[in-house]
mmCIF file of the N, C-alpha and C atoms, coordinates in Angstrom:
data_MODEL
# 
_entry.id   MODEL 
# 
loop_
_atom_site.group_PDB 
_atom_site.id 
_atom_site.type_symbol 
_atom_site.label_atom_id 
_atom_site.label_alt_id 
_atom_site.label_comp_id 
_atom_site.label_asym_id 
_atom_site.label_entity_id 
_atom_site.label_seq_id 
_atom_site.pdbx_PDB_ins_code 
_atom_site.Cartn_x 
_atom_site.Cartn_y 
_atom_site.Cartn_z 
_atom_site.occupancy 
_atom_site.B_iso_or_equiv 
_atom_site.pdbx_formal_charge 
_atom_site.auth_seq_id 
_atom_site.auth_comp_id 
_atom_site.auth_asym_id 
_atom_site.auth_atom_id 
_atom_site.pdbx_PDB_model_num 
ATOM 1   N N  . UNK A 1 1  ? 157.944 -54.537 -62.603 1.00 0.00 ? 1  UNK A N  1 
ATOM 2   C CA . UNK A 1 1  ? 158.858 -53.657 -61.886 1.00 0.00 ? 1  UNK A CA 1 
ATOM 3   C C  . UNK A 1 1  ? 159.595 -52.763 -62.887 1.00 0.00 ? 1  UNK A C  1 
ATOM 4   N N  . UNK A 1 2  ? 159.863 -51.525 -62.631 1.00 0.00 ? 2  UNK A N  1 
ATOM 5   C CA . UNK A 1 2  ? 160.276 -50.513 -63.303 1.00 0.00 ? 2  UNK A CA 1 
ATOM 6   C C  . UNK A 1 2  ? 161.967 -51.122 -63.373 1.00 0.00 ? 2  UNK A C  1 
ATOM 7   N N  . UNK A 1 3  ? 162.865 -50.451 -64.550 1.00 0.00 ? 3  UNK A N  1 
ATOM 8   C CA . UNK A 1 3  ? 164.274 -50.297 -64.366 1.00 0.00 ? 3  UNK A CA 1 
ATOM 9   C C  . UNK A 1 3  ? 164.074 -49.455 -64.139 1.00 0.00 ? 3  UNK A C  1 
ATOM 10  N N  . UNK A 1 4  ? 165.531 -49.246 -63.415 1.00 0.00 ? 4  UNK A N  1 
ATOM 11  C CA . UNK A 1 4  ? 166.177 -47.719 -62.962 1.00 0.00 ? 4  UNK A CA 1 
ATOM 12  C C  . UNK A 1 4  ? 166.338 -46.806 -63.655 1.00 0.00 ? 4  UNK A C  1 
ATOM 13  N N  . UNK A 1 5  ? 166.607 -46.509 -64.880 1.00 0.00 ? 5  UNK A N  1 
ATOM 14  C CA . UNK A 1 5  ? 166.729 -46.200 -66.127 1.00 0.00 ? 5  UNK A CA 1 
ATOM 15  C C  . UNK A 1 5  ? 165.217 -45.477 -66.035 1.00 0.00 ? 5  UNK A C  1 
ATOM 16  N N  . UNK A 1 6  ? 164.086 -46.741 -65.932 1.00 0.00 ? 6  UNK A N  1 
ATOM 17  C CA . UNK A 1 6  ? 162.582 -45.689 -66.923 1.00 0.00 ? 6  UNK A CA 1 
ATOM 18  C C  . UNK A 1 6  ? 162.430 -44.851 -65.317 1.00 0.00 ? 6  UNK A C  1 
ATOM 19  N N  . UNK A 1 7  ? 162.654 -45.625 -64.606 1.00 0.00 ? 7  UNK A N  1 
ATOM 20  C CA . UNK A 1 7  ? 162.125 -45.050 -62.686 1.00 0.00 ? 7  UNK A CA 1 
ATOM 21  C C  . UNK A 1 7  ? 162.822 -43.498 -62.838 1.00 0.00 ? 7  UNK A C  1 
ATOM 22  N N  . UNK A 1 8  ? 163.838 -43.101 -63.525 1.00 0.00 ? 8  UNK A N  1 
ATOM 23  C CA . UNK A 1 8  ? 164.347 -41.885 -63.311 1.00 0.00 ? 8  UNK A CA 1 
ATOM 24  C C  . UNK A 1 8  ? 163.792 -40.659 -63.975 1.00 0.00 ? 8  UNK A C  1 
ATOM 25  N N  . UNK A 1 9  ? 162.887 -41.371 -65.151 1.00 0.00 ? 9  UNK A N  1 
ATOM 26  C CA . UNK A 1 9  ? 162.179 -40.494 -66.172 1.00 0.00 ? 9  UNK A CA 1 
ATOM 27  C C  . UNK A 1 9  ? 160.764 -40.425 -65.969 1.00 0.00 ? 9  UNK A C  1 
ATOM 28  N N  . UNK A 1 10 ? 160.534 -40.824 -64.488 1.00 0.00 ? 10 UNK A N  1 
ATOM 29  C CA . UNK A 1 10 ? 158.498 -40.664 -63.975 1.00 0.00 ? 10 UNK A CA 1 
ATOM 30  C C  . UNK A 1 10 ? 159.097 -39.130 -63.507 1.00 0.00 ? 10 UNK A C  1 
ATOM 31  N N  . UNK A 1 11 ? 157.494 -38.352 -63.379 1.00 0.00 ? 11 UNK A N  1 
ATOM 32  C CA . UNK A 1 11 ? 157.473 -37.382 -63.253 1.00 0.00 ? 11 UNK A CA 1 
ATOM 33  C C  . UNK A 1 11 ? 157.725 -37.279 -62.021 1.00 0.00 ? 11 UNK A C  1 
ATOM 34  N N  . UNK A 1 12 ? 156.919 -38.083 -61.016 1.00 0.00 ? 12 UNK A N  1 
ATOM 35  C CA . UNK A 1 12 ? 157.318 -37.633 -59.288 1.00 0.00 ? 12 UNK A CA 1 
ATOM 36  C C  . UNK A 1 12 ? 158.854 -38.152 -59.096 1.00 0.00 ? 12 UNK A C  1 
ATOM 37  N N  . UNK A 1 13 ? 159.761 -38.633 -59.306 1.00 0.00 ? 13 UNK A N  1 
ATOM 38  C CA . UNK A 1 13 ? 161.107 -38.382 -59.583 1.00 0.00 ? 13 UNK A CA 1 
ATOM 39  C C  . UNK A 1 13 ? 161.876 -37.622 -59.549 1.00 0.00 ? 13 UNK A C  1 
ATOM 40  N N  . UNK A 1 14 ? 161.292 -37.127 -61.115 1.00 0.00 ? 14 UNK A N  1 
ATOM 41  C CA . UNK A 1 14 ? 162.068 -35.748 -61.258 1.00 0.00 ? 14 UNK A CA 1 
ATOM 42  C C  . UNK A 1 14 ? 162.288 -34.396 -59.989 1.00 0.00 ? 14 UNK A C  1 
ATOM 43  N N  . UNK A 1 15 ? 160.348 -34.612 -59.796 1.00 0.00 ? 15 UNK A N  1 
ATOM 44  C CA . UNK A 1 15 ? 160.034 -33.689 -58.578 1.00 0.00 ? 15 UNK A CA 1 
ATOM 45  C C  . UNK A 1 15 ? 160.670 -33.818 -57.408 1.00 0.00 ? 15 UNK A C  1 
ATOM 46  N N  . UNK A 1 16 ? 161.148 -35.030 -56.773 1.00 0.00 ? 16 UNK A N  1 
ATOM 47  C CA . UNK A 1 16 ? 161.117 -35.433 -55.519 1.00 0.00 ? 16 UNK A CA 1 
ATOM 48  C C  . UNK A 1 16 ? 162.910 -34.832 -55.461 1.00 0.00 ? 16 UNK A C  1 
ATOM 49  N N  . UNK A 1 17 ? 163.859 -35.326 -56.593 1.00 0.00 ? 17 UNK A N  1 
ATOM 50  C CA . UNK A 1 17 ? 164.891 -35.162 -56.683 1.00 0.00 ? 17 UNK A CA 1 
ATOM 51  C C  . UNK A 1 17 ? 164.949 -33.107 -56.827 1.00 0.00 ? 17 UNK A C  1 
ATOM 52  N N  . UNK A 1 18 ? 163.923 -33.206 -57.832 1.00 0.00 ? 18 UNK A N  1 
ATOM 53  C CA . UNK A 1 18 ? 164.183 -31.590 -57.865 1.00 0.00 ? 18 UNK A CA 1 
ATOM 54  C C  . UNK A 1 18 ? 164.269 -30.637 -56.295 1.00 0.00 ? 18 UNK A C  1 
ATOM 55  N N  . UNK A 1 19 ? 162.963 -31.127 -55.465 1.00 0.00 ? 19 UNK A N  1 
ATOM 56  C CA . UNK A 1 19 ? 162.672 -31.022 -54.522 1.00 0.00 ? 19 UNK A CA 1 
ATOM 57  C C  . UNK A 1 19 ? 163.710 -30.582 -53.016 1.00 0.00 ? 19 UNK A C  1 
ATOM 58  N N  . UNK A 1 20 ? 164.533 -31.753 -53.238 1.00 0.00 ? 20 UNK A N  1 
ATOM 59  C CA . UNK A 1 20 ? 165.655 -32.393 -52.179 1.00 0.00 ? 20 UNK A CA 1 
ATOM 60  C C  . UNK A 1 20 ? 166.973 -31.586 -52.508 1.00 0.00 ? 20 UNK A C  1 
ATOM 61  N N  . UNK A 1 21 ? 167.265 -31.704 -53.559 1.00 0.00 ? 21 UNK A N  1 
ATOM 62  C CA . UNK A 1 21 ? 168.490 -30.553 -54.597 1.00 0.00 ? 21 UNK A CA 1 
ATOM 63  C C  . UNK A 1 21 ? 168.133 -29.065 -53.770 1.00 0.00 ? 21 UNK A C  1 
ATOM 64  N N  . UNK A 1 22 ? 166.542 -28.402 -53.955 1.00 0.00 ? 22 UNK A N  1 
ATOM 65  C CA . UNK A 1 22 ? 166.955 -27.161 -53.439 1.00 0.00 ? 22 UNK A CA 1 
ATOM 66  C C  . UNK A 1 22 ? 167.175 -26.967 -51.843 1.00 0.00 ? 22 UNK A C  1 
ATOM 67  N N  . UNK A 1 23 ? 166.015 -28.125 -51.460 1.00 0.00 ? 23 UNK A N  1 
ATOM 68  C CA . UNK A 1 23 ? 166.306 -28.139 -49.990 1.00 0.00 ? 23 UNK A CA 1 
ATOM 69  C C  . UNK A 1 23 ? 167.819 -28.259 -48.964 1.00 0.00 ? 23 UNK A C  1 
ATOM 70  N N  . UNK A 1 24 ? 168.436 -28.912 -50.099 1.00 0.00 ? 24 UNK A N  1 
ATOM 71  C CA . UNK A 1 24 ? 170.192 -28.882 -50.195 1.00 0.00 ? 24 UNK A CA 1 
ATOM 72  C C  . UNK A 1 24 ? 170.767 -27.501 -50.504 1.00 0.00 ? 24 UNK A C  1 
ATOM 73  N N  . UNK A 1 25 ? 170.435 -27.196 -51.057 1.00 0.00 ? 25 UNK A N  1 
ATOM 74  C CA . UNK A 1 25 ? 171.212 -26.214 -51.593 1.00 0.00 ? 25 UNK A CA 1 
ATOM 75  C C  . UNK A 1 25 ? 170.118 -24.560 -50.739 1.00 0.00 ? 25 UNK A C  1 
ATOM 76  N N  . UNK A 1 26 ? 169.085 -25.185 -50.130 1.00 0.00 ? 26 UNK A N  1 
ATOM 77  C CA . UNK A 1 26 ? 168.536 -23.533 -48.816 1.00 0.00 ? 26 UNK A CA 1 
ATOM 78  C C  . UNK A 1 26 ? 169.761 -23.972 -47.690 1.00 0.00 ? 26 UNK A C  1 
ATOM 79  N N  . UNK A 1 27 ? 169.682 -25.071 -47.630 1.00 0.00 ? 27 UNK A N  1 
ATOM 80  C CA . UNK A 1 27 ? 170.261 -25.559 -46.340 1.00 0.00 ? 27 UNK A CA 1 
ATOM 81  C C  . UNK A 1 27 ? 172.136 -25.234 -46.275 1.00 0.00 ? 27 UNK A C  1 
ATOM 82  N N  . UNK A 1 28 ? 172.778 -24.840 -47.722 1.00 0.00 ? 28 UNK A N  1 
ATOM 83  C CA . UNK A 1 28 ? 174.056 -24.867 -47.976 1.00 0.00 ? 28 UNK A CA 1 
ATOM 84  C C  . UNK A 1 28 ? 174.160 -23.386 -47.560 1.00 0.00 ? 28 UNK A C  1 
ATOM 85  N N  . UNK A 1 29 ? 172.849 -22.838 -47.520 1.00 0.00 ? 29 UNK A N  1 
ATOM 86  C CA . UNK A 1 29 ? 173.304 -21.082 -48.005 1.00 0.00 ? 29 UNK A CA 1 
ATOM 87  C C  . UNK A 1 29 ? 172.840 -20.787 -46.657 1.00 0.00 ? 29 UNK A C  1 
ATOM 88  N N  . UNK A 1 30 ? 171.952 -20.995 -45.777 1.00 0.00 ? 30 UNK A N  1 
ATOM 89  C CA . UNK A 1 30 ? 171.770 -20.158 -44.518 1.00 0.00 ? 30 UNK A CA 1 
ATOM 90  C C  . UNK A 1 30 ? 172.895 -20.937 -43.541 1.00 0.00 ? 30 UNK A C  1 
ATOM 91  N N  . UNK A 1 31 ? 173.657 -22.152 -43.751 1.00 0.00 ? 31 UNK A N  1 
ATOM 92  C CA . UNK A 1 31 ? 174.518 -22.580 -42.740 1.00 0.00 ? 31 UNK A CA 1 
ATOM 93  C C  . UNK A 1 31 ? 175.947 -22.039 -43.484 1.00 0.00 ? 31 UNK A C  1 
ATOM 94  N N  . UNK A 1 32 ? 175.870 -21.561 -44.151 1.00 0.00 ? 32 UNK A N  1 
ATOM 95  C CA . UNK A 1 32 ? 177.599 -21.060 -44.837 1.00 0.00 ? 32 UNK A CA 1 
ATOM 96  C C  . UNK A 1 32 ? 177.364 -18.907 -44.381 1.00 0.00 ? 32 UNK A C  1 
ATOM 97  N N  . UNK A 1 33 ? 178.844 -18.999 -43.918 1.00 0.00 ? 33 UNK A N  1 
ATOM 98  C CA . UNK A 1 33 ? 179.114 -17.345 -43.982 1.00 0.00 ? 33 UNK A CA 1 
ATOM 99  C C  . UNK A 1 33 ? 178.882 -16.812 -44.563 1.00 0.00 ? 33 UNK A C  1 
ATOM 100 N N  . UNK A 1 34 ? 178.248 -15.292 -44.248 1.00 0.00 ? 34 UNK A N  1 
ATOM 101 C CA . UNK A 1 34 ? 178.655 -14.698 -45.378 1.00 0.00 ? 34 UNK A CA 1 
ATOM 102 C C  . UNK A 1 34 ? 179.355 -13.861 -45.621 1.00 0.00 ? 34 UNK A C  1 
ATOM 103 N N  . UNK A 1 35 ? 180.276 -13.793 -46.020 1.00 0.00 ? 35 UNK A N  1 
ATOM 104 C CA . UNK A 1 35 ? 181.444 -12.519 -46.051 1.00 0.00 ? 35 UNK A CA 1 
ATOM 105 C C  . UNK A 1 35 ? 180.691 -11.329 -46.162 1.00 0.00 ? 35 UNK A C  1 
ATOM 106 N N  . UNK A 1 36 ? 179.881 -10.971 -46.835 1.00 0.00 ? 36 UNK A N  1 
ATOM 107 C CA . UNK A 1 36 ? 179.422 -9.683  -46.587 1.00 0.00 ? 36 UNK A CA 1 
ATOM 108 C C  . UNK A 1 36 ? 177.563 -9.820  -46.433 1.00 0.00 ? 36 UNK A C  1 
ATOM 109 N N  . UNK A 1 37 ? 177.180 -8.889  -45.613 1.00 0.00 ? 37 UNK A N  1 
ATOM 110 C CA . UNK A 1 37 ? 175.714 -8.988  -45.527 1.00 0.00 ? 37 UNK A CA 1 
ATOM 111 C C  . UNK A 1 37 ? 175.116 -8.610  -46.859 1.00 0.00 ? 37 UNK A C  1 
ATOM 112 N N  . UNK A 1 38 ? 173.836 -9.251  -47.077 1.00 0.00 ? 38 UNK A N  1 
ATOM 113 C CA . UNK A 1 38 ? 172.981 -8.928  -48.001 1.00 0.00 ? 38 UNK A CA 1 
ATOM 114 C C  . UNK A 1 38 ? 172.472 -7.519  -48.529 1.00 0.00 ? 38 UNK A C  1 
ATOM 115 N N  . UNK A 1 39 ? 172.462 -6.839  -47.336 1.00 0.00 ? 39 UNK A N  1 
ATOM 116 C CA . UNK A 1 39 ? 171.471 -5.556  -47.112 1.00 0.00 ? 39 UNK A CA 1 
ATOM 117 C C  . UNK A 1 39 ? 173.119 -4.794  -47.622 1.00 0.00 ? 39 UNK A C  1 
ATOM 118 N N  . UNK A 1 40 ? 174.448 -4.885  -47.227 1.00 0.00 ? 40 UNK A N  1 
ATOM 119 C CA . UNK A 1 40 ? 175.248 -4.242  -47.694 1.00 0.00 ? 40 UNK A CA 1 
ATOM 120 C C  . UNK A 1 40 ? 175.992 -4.801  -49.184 1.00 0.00 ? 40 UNK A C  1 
ATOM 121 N N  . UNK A 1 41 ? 176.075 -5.944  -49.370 1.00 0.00 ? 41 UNK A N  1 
ATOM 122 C CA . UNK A 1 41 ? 176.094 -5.837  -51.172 1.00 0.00 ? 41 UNK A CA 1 
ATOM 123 C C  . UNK A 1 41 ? 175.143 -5.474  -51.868 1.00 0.00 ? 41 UNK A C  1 
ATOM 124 N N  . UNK A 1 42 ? 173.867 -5.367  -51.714 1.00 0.00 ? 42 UNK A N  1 
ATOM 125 C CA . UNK A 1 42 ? 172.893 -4.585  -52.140 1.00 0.00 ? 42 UNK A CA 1 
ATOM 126 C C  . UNK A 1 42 ? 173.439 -3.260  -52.032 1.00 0.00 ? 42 UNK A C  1 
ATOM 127 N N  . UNK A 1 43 ? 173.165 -2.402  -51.366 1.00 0.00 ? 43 UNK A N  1 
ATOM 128 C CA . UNK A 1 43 ? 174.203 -0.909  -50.932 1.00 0.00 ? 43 UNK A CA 1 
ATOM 129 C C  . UNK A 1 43 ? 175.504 -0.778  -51.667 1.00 0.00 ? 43 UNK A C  1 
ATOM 130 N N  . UNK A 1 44 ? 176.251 -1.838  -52.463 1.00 0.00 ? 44 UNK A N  1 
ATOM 131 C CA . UNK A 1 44 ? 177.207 -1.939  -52.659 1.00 0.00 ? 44 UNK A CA 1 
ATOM 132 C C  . UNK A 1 44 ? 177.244 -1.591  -54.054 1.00 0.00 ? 44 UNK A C  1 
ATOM 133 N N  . UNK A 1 45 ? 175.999 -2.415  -54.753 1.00 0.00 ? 45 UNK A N  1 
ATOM 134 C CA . UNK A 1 45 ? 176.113 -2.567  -55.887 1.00 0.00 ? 45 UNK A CA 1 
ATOM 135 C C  . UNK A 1 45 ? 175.202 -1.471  -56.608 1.00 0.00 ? 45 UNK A C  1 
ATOM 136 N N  . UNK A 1 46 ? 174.274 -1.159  -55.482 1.00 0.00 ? 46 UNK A N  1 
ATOM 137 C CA . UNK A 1 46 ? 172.967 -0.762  -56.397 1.00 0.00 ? 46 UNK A CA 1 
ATOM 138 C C  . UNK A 1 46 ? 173.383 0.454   -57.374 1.00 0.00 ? 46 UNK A C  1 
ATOM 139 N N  . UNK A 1 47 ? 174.301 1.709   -56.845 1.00 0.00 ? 47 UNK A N  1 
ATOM 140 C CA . UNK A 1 47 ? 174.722 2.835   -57.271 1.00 0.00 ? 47 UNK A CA 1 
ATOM 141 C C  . UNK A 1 47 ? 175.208 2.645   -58.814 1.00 0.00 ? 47 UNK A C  1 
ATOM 142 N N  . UNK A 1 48 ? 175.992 1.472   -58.979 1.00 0.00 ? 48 UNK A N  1 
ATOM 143 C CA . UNK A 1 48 ? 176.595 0.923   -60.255 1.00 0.00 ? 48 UNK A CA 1 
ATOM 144 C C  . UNK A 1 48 ? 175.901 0.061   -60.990 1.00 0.00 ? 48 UNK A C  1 
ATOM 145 N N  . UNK A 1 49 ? 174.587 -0.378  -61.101 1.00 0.00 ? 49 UNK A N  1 
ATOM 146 C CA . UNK A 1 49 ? 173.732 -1.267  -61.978 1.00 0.00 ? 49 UNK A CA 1 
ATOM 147 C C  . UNK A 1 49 ? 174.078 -0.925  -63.507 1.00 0.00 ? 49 UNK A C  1 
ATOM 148 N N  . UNK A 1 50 ? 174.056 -1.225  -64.198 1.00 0.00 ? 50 UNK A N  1 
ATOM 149 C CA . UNK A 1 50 ? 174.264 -3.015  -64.372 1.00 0.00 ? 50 UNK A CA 1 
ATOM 150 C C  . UNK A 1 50 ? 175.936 -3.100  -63.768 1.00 0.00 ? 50 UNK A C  1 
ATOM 151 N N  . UNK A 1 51 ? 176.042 -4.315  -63.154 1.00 0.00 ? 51 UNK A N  1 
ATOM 152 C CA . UNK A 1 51 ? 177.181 -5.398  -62.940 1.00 0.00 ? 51 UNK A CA 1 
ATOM 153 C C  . UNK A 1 51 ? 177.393 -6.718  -63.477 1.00 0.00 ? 51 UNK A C  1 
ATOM 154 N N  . UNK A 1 52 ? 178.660 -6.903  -63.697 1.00 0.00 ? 52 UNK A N  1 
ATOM 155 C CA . UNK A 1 52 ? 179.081 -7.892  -63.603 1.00 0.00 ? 52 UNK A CA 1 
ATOM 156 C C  . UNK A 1 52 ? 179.598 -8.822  -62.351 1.00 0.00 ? 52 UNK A C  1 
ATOM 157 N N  . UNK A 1 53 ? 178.765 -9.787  -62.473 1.00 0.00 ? 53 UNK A N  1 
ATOM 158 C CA . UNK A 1 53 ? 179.482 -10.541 -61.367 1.00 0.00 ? 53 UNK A CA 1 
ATOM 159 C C  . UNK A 1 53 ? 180.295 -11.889 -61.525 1.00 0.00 ? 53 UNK A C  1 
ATOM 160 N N  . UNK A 1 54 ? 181.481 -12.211 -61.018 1.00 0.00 ? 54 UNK A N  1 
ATOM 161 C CA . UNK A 1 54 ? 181.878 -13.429 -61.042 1.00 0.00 ? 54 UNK A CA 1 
ATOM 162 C C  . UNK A 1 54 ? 181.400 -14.324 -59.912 1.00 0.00 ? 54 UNK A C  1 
ATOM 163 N N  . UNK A 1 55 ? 181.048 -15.885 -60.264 1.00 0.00 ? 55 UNK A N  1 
ATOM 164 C CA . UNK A 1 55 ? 181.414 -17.091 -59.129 1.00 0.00 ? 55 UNK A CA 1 
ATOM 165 C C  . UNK A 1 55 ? 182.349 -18.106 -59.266 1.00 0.00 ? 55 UNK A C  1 
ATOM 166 N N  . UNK A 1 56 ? 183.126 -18.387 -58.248 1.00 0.00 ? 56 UNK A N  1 
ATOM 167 C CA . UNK A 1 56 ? 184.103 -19.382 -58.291 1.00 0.00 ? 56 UNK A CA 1 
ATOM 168 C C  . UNK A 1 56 ? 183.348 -21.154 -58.133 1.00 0.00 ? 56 UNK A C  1 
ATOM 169 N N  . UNK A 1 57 ? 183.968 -21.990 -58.614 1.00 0.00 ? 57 UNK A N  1 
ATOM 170 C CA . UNK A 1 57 ? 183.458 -23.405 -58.760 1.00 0.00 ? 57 UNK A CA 1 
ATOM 171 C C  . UNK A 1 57 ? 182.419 -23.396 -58.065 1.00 0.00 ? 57 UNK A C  1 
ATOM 172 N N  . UNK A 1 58 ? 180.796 -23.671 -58.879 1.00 0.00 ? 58 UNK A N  1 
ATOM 173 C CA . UNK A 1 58 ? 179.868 -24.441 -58.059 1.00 0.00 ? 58 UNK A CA 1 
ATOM 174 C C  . UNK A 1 58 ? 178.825 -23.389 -57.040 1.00 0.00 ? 58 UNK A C  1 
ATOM 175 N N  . UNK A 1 59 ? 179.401 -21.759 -56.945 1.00 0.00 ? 59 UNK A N  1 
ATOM 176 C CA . UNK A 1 59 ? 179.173 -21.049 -55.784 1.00 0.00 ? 59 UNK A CA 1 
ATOM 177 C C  . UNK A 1 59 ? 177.863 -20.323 -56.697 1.00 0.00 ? 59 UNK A C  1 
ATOM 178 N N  . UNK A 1 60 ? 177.554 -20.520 -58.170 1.00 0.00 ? 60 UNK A N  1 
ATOM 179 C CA . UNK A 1 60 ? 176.805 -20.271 -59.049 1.00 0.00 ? 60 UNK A CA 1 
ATOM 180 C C  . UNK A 1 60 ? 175.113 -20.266 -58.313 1.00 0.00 ? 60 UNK A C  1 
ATOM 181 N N  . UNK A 1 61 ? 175.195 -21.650 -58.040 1.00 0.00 ? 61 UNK A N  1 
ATOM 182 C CA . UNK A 1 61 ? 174.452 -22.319 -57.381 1.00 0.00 ? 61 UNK A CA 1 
ATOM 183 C C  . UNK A 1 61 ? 173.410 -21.582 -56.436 1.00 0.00 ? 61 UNK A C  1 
ATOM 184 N N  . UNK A 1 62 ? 173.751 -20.779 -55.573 1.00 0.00 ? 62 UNK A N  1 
ATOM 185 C CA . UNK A 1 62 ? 173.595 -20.382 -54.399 1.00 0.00 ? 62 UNK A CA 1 
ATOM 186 C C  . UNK A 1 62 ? 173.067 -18.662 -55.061 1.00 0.00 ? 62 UNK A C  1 
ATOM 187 N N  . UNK A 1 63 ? 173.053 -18.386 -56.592 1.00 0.00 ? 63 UNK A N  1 
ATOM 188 C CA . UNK A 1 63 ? 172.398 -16.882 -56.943 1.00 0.00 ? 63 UNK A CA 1 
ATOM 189 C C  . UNK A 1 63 ? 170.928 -16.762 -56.896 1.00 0.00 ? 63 UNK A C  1 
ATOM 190 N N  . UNK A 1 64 ? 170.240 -17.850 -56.740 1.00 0.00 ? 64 UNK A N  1 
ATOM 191 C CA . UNK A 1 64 ? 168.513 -17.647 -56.666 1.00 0.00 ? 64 UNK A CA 1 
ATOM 192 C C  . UNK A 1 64 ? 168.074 -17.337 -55.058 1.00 0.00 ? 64 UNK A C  1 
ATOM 193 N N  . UNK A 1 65 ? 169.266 -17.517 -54.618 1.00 0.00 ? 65 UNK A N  1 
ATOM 194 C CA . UNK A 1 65 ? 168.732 -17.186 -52.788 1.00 0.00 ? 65 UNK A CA 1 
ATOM 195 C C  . UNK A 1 65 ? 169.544 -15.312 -52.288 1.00 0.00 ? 65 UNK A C  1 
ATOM 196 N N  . UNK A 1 66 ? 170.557 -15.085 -53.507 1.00 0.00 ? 66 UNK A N  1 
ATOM 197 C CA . UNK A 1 66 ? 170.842 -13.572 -53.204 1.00 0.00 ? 66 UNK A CA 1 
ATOM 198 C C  . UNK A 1 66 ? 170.194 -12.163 -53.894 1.00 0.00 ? 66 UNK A C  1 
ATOM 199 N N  . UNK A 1 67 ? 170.087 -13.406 -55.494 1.00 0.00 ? 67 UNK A N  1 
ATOM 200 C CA . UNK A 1 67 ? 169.461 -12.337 -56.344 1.00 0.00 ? 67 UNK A CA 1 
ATOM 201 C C  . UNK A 1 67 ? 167.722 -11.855 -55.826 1.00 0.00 ? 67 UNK A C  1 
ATOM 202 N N  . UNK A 1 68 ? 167.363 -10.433 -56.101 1.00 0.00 ? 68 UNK A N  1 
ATOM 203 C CA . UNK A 1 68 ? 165.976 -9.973  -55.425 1.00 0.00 ? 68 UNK A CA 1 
ATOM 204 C C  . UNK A 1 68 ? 165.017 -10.314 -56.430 1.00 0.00 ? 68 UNK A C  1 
ATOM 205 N N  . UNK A 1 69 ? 163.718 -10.411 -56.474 1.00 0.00 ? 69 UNK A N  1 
ATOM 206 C CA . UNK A 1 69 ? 163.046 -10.470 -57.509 1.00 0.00 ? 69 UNK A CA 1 
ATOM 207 C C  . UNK A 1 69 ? 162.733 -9.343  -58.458 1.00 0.00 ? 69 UNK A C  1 
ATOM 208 N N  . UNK A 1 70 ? 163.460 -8.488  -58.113 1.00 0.00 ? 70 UNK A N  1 
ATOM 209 C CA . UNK A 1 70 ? 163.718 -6.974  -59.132 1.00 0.00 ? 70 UNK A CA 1 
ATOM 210 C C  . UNK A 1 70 ? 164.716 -7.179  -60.155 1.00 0.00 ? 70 UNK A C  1 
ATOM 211 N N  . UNK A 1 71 ? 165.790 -7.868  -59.973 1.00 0.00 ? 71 UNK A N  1 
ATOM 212 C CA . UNK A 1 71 ? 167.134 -7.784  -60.487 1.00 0.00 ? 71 UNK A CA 1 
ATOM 213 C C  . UNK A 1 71 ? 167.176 -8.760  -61.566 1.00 0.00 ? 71 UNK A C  1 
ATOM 214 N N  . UNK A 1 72 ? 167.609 -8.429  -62.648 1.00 0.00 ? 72 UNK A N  1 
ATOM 215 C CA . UNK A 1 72 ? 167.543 -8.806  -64.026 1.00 0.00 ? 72 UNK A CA 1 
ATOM 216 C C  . UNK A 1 72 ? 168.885 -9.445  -63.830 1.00 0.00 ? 72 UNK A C  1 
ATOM 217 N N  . UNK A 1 73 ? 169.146 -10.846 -64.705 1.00 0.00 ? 73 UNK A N  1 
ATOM 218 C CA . UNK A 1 73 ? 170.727 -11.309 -65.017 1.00 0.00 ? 73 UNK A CA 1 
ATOM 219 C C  . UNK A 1 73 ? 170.428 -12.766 -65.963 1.00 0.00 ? 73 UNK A C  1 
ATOM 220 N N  . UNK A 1 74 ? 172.004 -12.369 -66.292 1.00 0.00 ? 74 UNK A N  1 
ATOM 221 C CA . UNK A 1 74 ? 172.382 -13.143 -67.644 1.00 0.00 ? 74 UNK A CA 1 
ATOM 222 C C  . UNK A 1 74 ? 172.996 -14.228 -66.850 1.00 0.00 ? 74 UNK A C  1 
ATOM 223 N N  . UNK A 1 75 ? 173.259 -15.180 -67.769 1.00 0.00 ? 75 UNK A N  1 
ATOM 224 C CA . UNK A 1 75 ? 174.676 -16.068 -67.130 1.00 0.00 ? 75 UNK A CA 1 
ATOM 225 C C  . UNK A 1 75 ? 175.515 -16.054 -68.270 1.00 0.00 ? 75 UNK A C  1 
ATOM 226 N N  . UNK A 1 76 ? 176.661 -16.527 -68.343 1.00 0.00 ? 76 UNK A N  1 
ATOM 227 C CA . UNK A 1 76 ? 177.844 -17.244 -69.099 1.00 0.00 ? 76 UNK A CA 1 
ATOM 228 C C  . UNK A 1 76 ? 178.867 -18.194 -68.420 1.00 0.00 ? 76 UNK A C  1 
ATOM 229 N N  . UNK A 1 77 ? 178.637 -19.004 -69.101 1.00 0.00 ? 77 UNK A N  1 
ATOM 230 C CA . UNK A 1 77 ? 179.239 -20.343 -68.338 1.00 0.00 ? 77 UNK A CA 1 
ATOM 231 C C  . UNK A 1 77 ? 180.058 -20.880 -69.337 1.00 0.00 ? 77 UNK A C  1 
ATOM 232 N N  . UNK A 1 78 ? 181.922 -21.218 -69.069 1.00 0.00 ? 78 UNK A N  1 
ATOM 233 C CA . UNK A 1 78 ? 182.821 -21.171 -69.516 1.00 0.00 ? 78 UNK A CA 1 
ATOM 234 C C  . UNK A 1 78 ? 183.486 -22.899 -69.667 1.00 0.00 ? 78 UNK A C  1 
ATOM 235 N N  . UNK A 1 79 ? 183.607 -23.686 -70.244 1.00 0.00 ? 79 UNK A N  1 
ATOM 236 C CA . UNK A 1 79 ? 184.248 -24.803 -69.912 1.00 0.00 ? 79 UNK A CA 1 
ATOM 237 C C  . UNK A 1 79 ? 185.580 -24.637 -68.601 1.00 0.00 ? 79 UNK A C  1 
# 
């Protein structure tokens, strides 16, 4: 029998957890508001490229479901 410990370092693991994390996190972003529509922060921003953008605690999370597959970005992440 595996410990918990080696059980966390098999590959279908990693996957299954990786898996469930995004399915959490599609499921956080089409059931949460959105203060502004997609199609209009797009409209919003596009005129001014490059931007900076800020996220508040954790809301980081949720940039692979706004950002387009055109749009180039950095991160910086602050203690």
């Amino acid at each position: 029998m595996l410990s918990s410990r080696r059980l966390l370092h098999q590959s279908w693991v990693k996957k299954a957890g990786a898996r469930a994390v995004a399915k959490y996190l599609s499921f956080v972003f089409k059931t949460n508001r959105q203060v502004v529509p997609l199609t209009e922060l797009y409209a919003r921003v596009d005129p001014d490229l490059p931007v900076i953008l800020a996220f508040w605690h954790g809301q980081h999370f949720l940039v692979p479901f706004v950002r387009r597959p055109t749009d180039r970005s950095k991160v910086l992440i602050s203690h």
